[in-house]
C-alpha positions as CSV (number, residue, x, y, z in Angstrom):
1,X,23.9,-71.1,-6.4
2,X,25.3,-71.0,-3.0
3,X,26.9,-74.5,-1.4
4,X,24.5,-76.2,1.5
5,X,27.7,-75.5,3.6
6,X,27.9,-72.0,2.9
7,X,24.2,-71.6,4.4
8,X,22.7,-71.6,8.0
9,X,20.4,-73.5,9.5
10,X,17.0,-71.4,8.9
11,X,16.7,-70.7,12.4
12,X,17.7,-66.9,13.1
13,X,19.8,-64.6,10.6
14,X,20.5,-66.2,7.5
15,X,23.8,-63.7,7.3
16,X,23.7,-64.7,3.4
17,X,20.6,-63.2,3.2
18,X,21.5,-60.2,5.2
19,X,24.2,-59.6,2.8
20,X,23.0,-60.3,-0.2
21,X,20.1,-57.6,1.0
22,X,23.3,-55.1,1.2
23,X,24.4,-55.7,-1.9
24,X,23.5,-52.0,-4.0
25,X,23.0,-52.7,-7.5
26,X,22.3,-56.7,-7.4
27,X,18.6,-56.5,-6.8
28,X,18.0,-57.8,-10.4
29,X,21.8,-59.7,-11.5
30,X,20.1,-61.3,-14.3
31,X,18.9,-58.1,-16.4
32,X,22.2,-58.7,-19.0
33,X,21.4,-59.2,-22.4
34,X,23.3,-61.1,-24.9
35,X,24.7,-60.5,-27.8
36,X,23.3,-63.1,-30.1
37,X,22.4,-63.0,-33.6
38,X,18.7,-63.5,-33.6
39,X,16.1,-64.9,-36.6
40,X,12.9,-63.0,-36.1
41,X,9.3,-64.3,-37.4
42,X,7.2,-61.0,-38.8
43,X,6.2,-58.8,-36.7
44,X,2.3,-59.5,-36.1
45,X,0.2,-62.6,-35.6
46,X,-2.0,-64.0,-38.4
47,X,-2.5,-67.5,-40.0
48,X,0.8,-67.3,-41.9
49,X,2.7,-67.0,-38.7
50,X,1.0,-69.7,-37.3
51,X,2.3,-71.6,-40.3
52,X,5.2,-70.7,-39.7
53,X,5.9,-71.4,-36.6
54,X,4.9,-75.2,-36.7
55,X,7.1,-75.2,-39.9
56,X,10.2,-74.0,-37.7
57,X,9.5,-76.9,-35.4
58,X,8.9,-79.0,-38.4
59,X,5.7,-80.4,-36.9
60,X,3.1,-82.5,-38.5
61,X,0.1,-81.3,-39.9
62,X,-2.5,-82.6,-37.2
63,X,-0.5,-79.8,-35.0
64,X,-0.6,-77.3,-37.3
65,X,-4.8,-77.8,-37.6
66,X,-5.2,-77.4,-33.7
67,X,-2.6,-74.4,-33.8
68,X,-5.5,-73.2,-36.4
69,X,-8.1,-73.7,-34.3
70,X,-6.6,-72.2,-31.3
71,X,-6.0,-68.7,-33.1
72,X,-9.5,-68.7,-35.1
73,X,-10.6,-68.9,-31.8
74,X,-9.0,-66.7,-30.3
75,X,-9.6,-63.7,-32.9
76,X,-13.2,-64.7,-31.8
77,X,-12.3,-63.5,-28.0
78,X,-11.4,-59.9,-29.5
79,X,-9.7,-58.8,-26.3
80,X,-8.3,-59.7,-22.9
81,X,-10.3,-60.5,-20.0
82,X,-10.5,-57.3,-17.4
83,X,-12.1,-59.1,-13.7
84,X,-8.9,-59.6,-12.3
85,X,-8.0,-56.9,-9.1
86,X,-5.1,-55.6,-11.9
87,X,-4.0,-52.2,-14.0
88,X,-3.5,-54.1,-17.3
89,X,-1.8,-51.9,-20.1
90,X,-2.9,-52.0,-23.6
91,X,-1.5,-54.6,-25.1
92,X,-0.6,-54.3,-28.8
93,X,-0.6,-57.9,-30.2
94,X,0.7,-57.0,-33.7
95,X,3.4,-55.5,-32.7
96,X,5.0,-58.5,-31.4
97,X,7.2,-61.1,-32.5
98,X,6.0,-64.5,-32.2
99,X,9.1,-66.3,-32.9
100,X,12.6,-65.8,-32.3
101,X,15.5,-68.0,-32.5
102,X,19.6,-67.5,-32.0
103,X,20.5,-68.0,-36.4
104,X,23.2,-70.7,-34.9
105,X,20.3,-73.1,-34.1
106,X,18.6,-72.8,-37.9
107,X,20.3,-76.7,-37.7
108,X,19.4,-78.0,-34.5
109,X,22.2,-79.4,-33.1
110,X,23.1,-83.1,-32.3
111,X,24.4,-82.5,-28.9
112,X,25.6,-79.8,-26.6
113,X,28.9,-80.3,-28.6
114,X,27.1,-78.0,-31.8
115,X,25.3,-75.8,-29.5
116,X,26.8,-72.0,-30.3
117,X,29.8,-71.6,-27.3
118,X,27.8,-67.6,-26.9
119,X,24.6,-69.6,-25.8
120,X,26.3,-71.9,-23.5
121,X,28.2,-69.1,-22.1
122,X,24.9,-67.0,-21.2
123,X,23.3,-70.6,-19.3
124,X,26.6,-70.6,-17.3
125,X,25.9,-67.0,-16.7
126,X,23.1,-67.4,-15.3
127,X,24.4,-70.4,-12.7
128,X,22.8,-73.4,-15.2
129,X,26.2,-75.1,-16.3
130,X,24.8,-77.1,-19.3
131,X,28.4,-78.2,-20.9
132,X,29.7,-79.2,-17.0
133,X,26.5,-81.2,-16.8
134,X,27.0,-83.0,-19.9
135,X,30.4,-83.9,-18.7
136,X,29.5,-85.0,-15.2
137,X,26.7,-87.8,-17.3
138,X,29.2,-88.8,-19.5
139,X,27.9,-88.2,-22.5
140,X,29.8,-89.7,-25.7
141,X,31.7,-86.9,-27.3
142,X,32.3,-85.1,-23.7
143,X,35.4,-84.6,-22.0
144,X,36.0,-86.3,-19.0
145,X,34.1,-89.3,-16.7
146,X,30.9,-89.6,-14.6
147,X,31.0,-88.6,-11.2
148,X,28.7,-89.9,-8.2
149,X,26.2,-86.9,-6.9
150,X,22.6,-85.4,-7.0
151,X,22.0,-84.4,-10.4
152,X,19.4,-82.5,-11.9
153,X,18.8,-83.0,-15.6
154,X,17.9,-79.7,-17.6
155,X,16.2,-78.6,-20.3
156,X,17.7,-75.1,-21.2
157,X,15.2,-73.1,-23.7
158,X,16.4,-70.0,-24.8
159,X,13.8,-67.1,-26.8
160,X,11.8,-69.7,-28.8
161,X,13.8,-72.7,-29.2
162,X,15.3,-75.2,-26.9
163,X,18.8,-74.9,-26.6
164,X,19.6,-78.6,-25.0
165,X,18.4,-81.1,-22.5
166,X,20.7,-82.9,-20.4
167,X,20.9,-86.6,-18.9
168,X,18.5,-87.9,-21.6
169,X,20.3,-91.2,-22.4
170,X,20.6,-91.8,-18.9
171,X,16.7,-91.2,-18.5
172,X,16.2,-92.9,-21.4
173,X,17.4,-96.1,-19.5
174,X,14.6,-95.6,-16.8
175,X,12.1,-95.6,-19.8
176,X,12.0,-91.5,-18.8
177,X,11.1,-89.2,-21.9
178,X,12.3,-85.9,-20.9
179,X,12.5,-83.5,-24.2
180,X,11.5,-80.3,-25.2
181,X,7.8,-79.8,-26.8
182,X,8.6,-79.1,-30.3
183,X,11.0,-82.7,-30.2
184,X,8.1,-84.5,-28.4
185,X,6.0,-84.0,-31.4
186,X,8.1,-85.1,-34.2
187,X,9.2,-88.6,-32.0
188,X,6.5,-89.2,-29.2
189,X,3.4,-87.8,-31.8
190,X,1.0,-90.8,-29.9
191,X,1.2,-89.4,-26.5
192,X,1.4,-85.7,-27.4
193,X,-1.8,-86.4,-29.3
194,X,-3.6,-88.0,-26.3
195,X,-2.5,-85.7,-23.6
196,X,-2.0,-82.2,-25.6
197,X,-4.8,-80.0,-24.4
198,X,-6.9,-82.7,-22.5
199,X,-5.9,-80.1,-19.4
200,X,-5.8,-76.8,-20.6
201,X,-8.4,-77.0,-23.9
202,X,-7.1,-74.7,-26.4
203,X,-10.1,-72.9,-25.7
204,X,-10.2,-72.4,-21.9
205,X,-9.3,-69.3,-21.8
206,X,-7.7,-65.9,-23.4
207,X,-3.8,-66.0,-22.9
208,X,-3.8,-70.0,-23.0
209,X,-6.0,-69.8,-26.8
210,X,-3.1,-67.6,-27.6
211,X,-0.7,-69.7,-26.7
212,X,-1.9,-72.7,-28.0
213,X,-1.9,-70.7,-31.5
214,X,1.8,-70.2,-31.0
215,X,4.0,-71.4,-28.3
216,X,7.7,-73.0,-30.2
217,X,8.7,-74.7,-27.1
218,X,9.0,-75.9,-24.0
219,X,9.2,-79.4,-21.8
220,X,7.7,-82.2,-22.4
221,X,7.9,-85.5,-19.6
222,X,6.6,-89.3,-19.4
223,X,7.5,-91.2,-16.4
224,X,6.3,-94.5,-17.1
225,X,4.5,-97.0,-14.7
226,X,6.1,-97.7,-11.4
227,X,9.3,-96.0,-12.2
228,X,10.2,-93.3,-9.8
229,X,12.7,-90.6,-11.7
230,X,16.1,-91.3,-10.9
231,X,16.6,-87.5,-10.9
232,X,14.7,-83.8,-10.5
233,X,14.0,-82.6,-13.9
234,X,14.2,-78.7,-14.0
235,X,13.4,-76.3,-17.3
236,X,15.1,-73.1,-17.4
237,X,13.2,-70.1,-19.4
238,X,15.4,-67.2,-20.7
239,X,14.2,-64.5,-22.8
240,X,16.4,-62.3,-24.7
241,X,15.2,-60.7,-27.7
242,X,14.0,-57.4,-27.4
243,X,10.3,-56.8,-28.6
244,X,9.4,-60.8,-28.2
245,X,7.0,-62.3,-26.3
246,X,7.3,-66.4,-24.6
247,X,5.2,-68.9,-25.0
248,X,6.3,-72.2,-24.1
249,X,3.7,-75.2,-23.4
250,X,5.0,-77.9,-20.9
251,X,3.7,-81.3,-20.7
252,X,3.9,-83.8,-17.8
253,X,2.8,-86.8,-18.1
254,X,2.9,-89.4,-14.8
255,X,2.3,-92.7,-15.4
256,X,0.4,-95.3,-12.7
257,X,2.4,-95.5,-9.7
258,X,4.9,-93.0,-11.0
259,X,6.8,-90.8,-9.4
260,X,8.7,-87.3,-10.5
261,X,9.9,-84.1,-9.1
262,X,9.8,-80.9,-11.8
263,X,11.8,-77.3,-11.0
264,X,10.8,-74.7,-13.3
265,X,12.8,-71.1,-12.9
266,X,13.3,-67.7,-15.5
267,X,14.6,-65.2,-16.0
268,X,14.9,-61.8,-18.8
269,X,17.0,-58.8,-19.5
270,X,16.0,-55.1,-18.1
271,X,14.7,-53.5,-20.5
272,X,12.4,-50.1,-20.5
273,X,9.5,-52.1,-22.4
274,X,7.5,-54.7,-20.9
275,X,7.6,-58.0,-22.5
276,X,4.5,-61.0,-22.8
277,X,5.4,-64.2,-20.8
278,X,2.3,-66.5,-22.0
279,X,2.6,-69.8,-20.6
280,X,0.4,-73.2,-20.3
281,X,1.4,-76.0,-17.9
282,X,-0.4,-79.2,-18.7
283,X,0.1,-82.1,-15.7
284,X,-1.6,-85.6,-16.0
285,X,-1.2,-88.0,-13.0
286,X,-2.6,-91.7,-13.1
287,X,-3.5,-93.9,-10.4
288,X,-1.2,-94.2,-6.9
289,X,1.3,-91.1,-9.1
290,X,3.2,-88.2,-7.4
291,X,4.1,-85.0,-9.4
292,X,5.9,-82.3,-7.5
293,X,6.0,-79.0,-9.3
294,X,8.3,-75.9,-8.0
295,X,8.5,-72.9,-9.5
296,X,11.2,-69.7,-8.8
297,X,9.8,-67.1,-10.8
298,X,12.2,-64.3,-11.4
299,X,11.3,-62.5,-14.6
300,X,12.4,-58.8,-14.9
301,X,9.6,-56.6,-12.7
302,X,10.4,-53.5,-13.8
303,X,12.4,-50.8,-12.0
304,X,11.4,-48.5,-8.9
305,X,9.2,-46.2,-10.9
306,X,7.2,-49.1,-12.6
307,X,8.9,-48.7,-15.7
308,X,9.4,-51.9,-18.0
309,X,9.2,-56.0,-16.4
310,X,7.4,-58.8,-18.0
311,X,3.4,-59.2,-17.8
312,X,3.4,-63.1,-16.8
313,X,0.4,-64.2,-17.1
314,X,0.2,-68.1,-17.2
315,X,-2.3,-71.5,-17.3
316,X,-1.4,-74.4,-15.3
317,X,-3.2,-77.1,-14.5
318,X,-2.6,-80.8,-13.1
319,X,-5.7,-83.6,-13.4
320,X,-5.4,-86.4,-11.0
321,X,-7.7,-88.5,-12.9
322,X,-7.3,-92.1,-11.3
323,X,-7.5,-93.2,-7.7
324,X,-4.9,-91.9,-5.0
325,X,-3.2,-89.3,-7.4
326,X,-0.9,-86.5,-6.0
327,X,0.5,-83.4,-7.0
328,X,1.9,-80.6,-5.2
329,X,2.4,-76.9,-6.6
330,X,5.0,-75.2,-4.7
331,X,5.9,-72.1,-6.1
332,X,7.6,-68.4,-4.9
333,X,6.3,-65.5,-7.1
334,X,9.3,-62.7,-7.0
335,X,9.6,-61.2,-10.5
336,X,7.0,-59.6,-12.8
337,X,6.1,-56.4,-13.5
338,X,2.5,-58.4,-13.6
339,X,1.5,-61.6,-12.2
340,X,-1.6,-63.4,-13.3
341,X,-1.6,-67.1,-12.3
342,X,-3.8,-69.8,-10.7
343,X,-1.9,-73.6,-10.4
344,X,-4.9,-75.7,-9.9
345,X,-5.9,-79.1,-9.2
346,X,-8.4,-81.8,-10.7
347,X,-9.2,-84.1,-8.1
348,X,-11.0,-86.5,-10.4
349,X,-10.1,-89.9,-8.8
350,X,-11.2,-91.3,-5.9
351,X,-8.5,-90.7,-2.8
352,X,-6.4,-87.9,-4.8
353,X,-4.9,-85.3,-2.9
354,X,-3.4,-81.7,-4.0
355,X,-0.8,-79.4,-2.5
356,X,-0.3,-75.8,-3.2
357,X,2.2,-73.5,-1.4
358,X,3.1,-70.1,-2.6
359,X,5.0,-66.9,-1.4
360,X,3.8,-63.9,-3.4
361,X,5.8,-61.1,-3.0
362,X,5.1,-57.3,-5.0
363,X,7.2,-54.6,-4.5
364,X,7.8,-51.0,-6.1
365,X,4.8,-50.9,-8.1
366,X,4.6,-54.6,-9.3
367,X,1.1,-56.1,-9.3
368,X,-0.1,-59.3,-8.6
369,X,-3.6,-61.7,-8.9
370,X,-2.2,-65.3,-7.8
371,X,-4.0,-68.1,-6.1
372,X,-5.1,-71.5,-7.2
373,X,-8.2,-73.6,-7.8
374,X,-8.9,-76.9,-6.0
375,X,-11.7,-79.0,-7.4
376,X,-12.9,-82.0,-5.6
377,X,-14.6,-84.4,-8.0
378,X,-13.7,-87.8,-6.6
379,X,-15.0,-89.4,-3.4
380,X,-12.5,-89.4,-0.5
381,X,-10.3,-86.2,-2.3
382,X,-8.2,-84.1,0.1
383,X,-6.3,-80.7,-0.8
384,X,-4.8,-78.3,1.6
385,X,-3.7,-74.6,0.2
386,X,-1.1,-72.2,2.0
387,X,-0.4,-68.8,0.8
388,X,2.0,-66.1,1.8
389,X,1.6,-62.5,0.2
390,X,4.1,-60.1,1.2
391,X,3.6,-56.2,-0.1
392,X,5.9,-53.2,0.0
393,X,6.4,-50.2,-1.5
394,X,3.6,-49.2,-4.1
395,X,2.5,-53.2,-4.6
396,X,-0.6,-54.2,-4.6
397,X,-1.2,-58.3,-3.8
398,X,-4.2,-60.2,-4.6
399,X,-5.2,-63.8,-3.2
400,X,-7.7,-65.3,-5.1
401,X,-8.6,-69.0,-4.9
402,X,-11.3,-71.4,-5.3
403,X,-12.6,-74.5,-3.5
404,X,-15.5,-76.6,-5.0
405,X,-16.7,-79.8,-4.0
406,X,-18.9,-82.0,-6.3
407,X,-21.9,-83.3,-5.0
408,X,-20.6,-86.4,-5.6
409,X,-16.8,-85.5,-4.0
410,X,-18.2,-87.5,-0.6
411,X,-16.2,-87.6,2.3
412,X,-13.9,-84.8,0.6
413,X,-11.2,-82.2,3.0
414,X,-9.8,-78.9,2.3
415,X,-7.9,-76.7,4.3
416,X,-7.2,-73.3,3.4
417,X,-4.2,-70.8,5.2
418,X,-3.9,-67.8,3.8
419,X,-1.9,-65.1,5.2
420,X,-1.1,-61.8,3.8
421,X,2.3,-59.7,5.3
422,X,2.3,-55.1,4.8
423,X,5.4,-53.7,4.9
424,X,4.8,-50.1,5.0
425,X,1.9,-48.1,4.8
426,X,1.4,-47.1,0.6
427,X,0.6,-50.8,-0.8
428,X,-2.1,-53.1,-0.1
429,X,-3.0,-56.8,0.2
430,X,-6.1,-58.1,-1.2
431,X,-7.8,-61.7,-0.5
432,X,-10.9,-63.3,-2.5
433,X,-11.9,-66.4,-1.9
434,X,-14.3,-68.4,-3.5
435,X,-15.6,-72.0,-1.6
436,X,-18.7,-73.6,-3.3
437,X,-19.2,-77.4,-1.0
438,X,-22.0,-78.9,-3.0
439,X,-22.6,-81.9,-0.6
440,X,-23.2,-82.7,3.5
441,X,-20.3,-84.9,3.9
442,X,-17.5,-82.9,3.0
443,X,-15.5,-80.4,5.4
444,X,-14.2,-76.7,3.8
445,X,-11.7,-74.8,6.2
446,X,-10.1,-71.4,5.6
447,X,-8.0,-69.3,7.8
448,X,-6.7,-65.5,6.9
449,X,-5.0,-63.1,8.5
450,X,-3.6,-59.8,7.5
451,X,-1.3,-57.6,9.2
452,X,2.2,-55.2,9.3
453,X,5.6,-56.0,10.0
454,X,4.7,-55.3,14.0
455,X,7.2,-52.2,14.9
456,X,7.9,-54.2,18.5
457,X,9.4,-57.2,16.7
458,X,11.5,-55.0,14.8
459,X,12.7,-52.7,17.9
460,X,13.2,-56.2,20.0
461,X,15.3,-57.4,16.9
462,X,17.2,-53.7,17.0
463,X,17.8,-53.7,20.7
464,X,20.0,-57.0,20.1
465,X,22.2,-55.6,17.6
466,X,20.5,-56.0,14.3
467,X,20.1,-53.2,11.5
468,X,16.5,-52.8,10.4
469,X,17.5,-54.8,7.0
470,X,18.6,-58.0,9.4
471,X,15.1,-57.2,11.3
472,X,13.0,-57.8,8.5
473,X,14.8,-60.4,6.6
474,X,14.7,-62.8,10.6
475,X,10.9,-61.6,10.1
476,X,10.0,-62.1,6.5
477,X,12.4,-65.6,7.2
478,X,9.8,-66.7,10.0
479,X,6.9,-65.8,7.8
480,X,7.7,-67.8,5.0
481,X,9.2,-70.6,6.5
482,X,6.1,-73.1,5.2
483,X,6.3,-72.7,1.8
484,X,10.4,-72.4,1.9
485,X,10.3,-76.0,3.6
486,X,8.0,-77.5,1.0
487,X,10.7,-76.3,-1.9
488,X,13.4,-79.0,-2.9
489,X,16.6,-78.1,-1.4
490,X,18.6,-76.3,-3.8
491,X,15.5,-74.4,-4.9
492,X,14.9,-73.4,-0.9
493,X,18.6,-71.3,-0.5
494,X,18.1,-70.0,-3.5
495,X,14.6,-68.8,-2.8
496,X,15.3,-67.6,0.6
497,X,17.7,-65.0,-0.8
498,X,16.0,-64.1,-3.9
499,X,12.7,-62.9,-1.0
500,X,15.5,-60.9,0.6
501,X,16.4,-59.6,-2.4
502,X,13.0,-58.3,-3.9
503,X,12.3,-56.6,-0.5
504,X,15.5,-54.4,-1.1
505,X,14.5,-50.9,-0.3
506,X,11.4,-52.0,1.5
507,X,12.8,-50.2,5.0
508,X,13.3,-46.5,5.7
């Protein structure tokens, strides 16, 4: 990740950007695989699997009856849902594996100390220093002394399993429970039990029964009452194993008068087959709480021709279910062969208030159906969306989003923006939105626009010494400026060169 001093203001040229645009062979640096002996589950998914899965994690049995449930019910569904504006291939679901785990974490380790020096090696690989982390909180058993700085606790989870999670003692100290799901269960069973699936029923819908049947891990977070995290927590997702699919289940739970900031980014290996990415986010904010959720997703999206990339298709929810709750999705969309995801908001209590900024961008022949879902229950509720979709190349771009307002949500604001941005004249941008307002008091507003990349902007930008790559990126910049402003910092540099990046090739 690139130092705030080696970045511009976002005014003009971000000559990073521009560069990193240049750079032939970088649009994907993350497609590595590593070389890491790997335990595989059976291929297939029946009960046994199921069984052993929650074995693996060691779980209790009340967790292995709703993992049950969730697959009899979804055998029940019998196949995938088709209504979304998407080319879905057939997906064979028994020739998958469920589980997969590097053989050095068959003891899961105490600390970072035991993790396997290969896994550590690929984090730091990938820019998410785990072991330098560890230092820098001074964990016993680590080299060297705490440092002052902005630190950002991680939970690293690798395949199926969670490698590590950093900071925790030091959390711990704030009354902060940040862990991965499977380690939730065994130690924190009475809140997992109460919150598990009170968002995302393991029956809501297709992908989200499926994972619910068997997702291994992911992160789980309680932020107690009044305490404001002393950090951003952030969970990184790497796949690796060839012929695997993920399905990690993240939990948030924020307290009354709570407050915590959550990063969320991924990444996977190039590979000519596409791989499942089936993923349920579960959010639960109490009275006068604030959850911020930003997402940089950067999964594999297949090469020029359409060939390979992962098929993300994901369930996340937040409920604001007492008075004055807050949450705010922010979330840029640049990997994928396949996106399929609708962050979405439970205004239940009177006064809440959701957020939802996104930047969609499809290129090559990636496809994309993203929006959200904003419903007003409570009196007094207020939610305000903004969307950017940019397609190029082949892409084709969907908007789809909801507003409805309960005839008892009095008083209740939305205010919808949704723009969609054409580079080039063989892909296509789609918007279809959905507003139900169920009473008299309440006010609905939506705003949409499509249009190119206007050919005078680019020849003003040319005339003043820029190549056409500089052009677009000062463009595409300008464009997306909301949503990159809403993104905690490090996630914003980061973000505004990984746009550039997927837009490589979009010109001539």
């Amino acid at each position: 990740m690139a130092g705030l001093d080696d970045v511009g203001v976002r005014e003009g040229v971000d000559l990073e950007t521009v560069e990193t645009v240049r750079s032939v062979g970088e649009r994907y640096k993350y497609g590595f695989s590593s070389d890491i002996e790997t335990e595989y589950a059976p291929k297939g998914l029946n009960e046994d699997i199921v069984r052993l899965i929650s074995d693996k994690n060691g779980e209790p049995e009340w967790m292995l009856d709703w993992r049950l449930r969730a697959y009899r019910r979804w055998v029940q569904l019998d196949h995938q849902p088709t209504w979304a504006m998407l080319d879905l291939p057939d997906i064979d679901f028994q020739d998958q594996y469920y589980y997969a785990r590097p053989k050095s974490m068959a003891v899961r380790p105490k600390s970072l100390e035991e993790v396997d020096p290969a896994l550590l090696a690929t984090y730091e690989k990938l820019g998410i220093p785990l072991k330098e982390q560890m230092i820098l909180a001074g964990v016993e058993g680590a080299d060297g002394a705490p440092v002052e700085g902005r630190k950002v606790a991680v939970d690293a989870v690798f395949d199926s399993v969670s490698v590590g999670t950093t900071f925790q003692a030091e959390l711990a100290r704030a009354g902060v429970i940040f862990c991965s799901i499977s380690e939730a269960i065994r130690e924190h069973p009475e809140l997992v039990k109460k919150y598990l699936g009170s968002v995302v029923p393991y029956s809501d819908n297709f992908y989200a029964t499926l994972n619910s049947a068997v997702f291994s891990d992911g992160s789980f977070v309680y932020v107690p009452p009044g305490v404001r995290c002393p950090m951003e927590l952030s969970t990184y997702f790497r796949i690796n194993a060839e012929n695997t699919g993920q399905f990690e289940r993240t939990l948030i739970i924020a307290d009354k008068g709570s407050y915590v900031s959550y990063l969320e980014g991924c990444t996977a290996p190039k590979r000519d087959t596409v791989q499942l990415h089936a993923a349920v986010v579960e959010i639960v904010v109490l009275e006068d709480a604030e959850v911020k959720y930003s997402t940089v997703q950067n999964w594999f999206p297949g090469d020029e021709e359409g060939k390979g990339g992962v098929l993300n298709f994901v369930t996340k929810r937040a409920d604001c279910r007492e008075a004055r709750a807050k949450v705010m999705w922010t979330q840029v969309e640049t990997g994928s062969a396949i996106t399929w995801k609708y962050p979405s908001c439970i205004l239940r209590g009177n006064g809440a208030s959701g957020e939802f900024y996104s930047i969609a961008i499809a290129n090559n022949r990636q496809q994309a159906d993203t929006g959200t879902k904003m419903h007003h229950l409570g009196k007094n509720t207020r939610s305000r969306i903004v969307s950017k979709g940019i397609s190029a190349g082949f892409a084709q771009n969907t908007y789809r989003g909801l507003v409805s307002v309960h005839p008892k949500a009095a008083g209740s604001r939305n205010y919808t923006q949704c723009d969609s941005l054409l580079i080039g004249d063989r892909c296509g941008a789609h918007t279809v939105p959905y507003i139900e307002c169920k009473n008299n008091s309440s006010r609905v507003e939506h705003e949409a626009t499509t249009s190119k990349v206007d050919e005078d902007q680019l020849f003003y930008c040319r005339q003043r010494g820029m190549d056409a790559e500089e052009a677009v990126a000062l463009v595409i910049n300008g464009f997306c400026r909301e949503v990159l402003q809403a993104l905690p910092m490090e996630f914003a540099i980061e973000a505004q060169k990984l746009v550039a990046i997927s837009l490589e090739g979009s010109v001539g």
